[in-house]
C-alpha positions in Angstrom: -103.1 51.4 -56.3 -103.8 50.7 -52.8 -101.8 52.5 -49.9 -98.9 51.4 -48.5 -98.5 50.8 -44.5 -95.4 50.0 -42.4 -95.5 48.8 -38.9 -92.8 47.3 -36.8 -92.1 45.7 -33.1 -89.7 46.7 -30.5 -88.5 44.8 -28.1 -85.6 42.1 -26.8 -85.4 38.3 -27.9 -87.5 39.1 -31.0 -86.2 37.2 -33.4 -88.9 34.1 -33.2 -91.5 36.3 -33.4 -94.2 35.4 -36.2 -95.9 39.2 -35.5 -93.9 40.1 -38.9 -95.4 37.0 -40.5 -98.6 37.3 -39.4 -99.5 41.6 -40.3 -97.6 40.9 -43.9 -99.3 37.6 -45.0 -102.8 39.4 -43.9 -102.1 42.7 -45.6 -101.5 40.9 -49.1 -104.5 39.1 -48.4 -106.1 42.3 -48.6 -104.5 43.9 -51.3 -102.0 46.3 -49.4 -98.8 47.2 -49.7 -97.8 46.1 -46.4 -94.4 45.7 -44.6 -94.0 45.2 -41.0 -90.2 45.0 -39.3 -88.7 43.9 -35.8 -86.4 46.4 -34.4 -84.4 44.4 -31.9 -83.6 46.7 -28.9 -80.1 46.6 -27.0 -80.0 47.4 -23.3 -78.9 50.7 -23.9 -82.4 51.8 -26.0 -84.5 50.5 -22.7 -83.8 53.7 -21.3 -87.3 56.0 -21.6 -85.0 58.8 -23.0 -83.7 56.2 -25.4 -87.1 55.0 -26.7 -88.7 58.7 -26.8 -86.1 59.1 -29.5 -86.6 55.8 -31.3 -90.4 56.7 -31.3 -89.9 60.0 -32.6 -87.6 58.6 -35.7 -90.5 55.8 -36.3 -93.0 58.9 -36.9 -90.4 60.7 -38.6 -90.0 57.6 -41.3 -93.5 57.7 -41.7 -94.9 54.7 -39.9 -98.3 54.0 -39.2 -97.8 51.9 -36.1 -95.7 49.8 -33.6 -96.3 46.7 -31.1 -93.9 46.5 -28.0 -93.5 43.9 -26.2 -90.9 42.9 -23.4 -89.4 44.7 -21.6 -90.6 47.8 -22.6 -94.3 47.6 -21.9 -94.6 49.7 -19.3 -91.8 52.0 -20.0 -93.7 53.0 -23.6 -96.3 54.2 -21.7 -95.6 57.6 -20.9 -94.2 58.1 -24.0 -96.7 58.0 -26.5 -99.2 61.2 -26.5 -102.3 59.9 -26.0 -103.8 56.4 -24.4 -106.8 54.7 -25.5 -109.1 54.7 -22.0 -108.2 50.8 -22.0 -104.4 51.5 -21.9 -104.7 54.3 -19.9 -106.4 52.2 -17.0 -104.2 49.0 -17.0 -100.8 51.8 -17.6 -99.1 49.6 -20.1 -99.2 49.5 -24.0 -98.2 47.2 -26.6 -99.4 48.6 -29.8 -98.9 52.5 -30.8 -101.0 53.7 -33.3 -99.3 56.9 -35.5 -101.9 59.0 -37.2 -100.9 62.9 -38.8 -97.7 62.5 -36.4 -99.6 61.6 -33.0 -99.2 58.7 -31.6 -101.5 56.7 -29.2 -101.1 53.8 -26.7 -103.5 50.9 -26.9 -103.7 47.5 -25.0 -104.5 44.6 -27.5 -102.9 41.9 -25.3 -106.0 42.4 -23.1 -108.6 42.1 -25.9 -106.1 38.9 -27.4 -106.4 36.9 -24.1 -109.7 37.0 -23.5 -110.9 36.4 -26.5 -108.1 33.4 -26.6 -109.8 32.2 -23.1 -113.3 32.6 -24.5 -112.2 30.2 -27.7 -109.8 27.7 -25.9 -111.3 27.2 -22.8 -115.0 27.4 -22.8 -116.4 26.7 -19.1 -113.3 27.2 -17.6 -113.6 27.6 -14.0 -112.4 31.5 -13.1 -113.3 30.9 -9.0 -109.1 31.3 -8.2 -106.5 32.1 -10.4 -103.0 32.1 -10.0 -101.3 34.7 -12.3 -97.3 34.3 -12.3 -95.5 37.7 -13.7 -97.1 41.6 -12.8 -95.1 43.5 -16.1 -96.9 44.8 -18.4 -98.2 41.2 -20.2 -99.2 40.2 -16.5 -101.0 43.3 -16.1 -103.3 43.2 -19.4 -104.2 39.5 -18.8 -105.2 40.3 -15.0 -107.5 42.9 -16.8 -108.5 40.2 -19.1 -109.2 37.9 -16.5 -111.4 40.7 -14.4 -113.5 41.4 -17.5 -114.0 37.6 -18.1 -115.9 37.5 -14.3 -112.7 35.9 -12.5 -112.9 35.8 -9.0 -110.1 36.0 -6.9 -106.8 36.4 -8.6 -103.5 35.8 -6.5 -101.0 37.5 -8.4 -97.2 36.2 -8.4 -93.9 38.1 -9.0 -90.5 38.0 -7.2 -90.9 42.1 -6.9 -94.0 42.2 -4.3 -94.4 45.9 -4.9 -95.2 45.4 -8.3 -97.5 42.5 -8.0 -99.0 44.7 -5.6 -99.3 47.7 -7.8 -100.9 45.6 -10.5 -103.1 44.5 -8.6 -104.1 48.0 -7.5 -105.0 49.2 -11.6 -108.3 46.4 -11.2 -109.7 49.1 -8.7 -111.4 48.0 -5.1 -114.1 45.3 -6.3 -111.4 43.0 -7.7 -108.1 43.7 -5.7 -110.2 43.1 -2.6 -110.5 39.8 -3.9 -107.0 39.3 -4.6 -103.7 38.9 -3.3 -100.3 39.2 -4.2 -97.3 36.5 -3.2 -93.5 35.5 -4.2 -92.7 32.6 -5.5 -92.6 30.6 -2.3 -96.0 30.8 -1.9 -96.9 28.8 -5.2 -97.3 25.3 -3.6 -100.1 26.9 -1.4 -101.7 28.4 -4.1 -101.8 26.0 -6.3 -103.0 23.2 -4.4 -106.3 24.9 -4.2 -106.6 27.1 -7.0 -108.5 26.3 -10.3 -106.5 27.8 -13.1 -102.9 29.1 -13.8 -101.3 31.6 -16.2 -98.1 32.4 -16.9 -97.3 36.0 -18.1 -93.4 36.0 -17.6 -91.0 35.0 -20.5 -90.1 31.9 -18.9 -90.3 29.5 -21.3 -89.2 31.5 -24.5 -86.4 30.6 -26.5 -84.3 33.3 -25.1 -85.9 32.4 -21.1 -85.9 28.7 -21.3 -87.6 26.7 -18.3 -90.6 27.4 -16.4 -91.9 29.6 -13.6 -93.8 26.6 -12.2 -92.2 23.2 -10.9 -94.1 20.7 -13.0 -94.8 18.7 -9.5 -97.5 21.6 -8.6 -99.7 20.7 -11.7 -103.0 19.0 -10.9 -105.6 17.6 -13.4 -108.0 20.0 -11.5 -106.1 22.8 -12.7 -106.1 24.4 -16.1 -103.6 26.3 -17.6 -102.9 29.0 -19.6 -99.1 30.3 -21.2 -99.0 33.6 -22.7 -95.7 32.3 -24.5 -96.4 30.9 -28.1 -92.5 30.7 -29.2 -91.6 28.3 -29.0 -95.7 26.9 -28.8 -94.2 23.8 -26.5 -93.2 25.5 -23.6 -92.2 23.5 -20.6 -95.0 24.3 -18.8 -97.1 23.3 -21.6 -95.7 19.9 -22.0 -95.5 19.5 -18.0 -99.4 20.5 -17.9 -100.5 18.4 -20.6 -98.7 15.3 -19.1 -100.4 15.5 -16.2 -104.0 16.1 -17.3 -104.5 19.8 -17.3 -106.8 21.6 -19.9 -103.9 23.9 -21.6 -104.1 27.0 -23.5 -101.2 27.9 -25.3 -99.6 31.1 -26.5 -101.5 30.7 -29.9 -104.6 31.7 -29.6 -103.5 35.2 -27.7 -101.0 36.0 -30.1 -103.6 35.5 -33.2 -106.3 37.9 -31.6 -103.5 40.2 -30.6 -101.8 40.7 -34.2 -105.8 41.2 -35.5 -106.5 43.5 -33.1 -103.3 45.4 -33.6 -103.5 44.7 -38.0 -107.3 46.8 -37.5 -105.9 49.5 -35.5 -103.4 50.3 -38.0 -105.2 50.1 -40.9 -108.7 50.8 -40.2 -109.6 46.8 -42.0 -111.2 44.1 -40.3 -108.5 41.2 -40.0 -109.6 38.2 -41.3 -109.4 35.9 -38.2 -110.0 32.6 -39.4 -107.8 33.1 -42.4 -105.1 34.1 -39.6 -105.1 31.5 -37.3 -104.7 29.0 -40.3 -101.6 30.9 -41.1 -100.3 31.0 -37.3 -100.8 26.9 -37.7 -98.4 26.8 -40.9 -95.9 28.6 -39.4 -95.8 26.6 -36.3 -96.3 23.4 -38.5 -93.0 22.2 -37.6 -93.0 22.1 -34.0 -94.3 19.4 -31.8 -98.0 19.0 -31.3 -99.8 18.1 -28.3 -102.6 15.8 -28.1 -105.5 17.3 -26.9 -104.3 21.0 -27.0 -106.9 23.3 -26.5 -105.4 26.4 -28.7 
């Protein structure tokens, strides 16, 4: 009998997540005994000496892995006990990877979104980006973006310091290219830049709304939400409507889950077979014509 793996995912507001979904339904694909669960944190476990102890008890019950997502990104860093050099250079985490009681920090939200770019918006003009949200999501797709050739990236975030010291982890080639702005700056921005992507939780279920007033979007502009629940988020419907080539959460949240499936089990992830599984589970929700992913 094949071996048995259990992963999980900490974070807040995970209930809608189809990361659960997604590992299980490819681990019977392949045979394994495979069970993946959501630990929903309270605001009492985001403390770092809160979460070194949850981390502890998941090696403890023997688990082979963990994805974190908001808000904790960042805050996981430091605790795991090694980084992959990926991880280690953008300073947030999203998958842990437990092996013989060590655990390592990887970054598979910068693999997912470039590979979701590369898939759902071939040709896509990278000239000037505007990137809304410098956490730990904003921070791998900056990375993403830099390693897809993008040229200058204006970062966005109401805390300036941390836009700033996102922009700071791409090194001196691309933050001299750069900039980082509040919010107020957005109608300036956009009204010349090429592409847009949202790496806050505005728009999910538990953040409704959307960091962007819909009166900035241009048919010149293409954009790009890292939010895939629900997969019509405001700024996806607001985008589409007024001519926009849109990428939606789904295609970095597919990549993401593979990336993260093949770290903990050592398997290839069947990709294809995947992202027909991510389009059942969304079956229900409102398509867009002409949606790009």
């Amino acid at each position: 009998m094949s071996r048995s793996y259990l992963a999980g995912l900490f974070g807040q507001g995970i209930g809608p997540s189809l990361s659960p979904e997604l590992h299980e339904r490819e681990g019977l694909r392949q045979d394994l005994r495979y069970v993946y669960r959501s630990i929903e944190l309270d605001d009492a476990q985001l403390a770092p000496e809160r979460l070194r102890g949850l981390l502890a008890h998941a090696v403890e019950l023997g688990f082979d892995g963990l994805n974190v997502t908001h808000p904790v990104k960042h805050v996981m860093t430091p605790l795991v006990d090694e980084l992959s050099p990926g991880a280690a250079a953008i300073g947030a985490i999203n998958t842990v990877v437990i092996r013989d009681g060590t655990t390592t920090g990887h970054n598979t939200d910068v693999t997912g979104f470039a590979a979701a770019v590369r898939q759902g918006l071939p040709g896509a003009d990278l000239d000037d980006i505007v990137l809304v949200g410098a956490g730990g999501a904003g921070t791998a797709v900056a990375h993403a973006l830099a390693d897809l050739g993008a040229g200058a990236l204006h970062v966005v975030d109401t805390d300036r310091g941390r836009a700033e010291r996102l922009l700071a982890t791409l090194g001196p080639g691309h933050a001299g290219r750069g900039s980082t702005d509040t919010p107020d700056r957005l109608p300036a921005l956009l009204s010349r830049a090429s592409g847009l992507v949202n790496a806050t939780p505005m728009g999910m279920a538990a953040h409704p709304g959307a960091p962007v007033e819909a009166a900035l979007l241009h048919d010149r502009l293409w954009v790009a939400d890292i939010v895939y629940r629900p997969l019509v988020t405001a700024l996806v419907r607001s985008a589409t409507e007024r001519g926009c080539r849109v990428l939606t959460g789904a295609g970095m949240a597919v990549n993401q889950a593979a990336d993260s499936f093949e770290l903990f089990t050592g398997r290839p992830a069947s990709r294809a077979a995947m992202v027909t599984d991510f389009d059942e589970l969304v079956a229900g929700e409102l398509e867009l014509p002409g949606r790009s992913a």
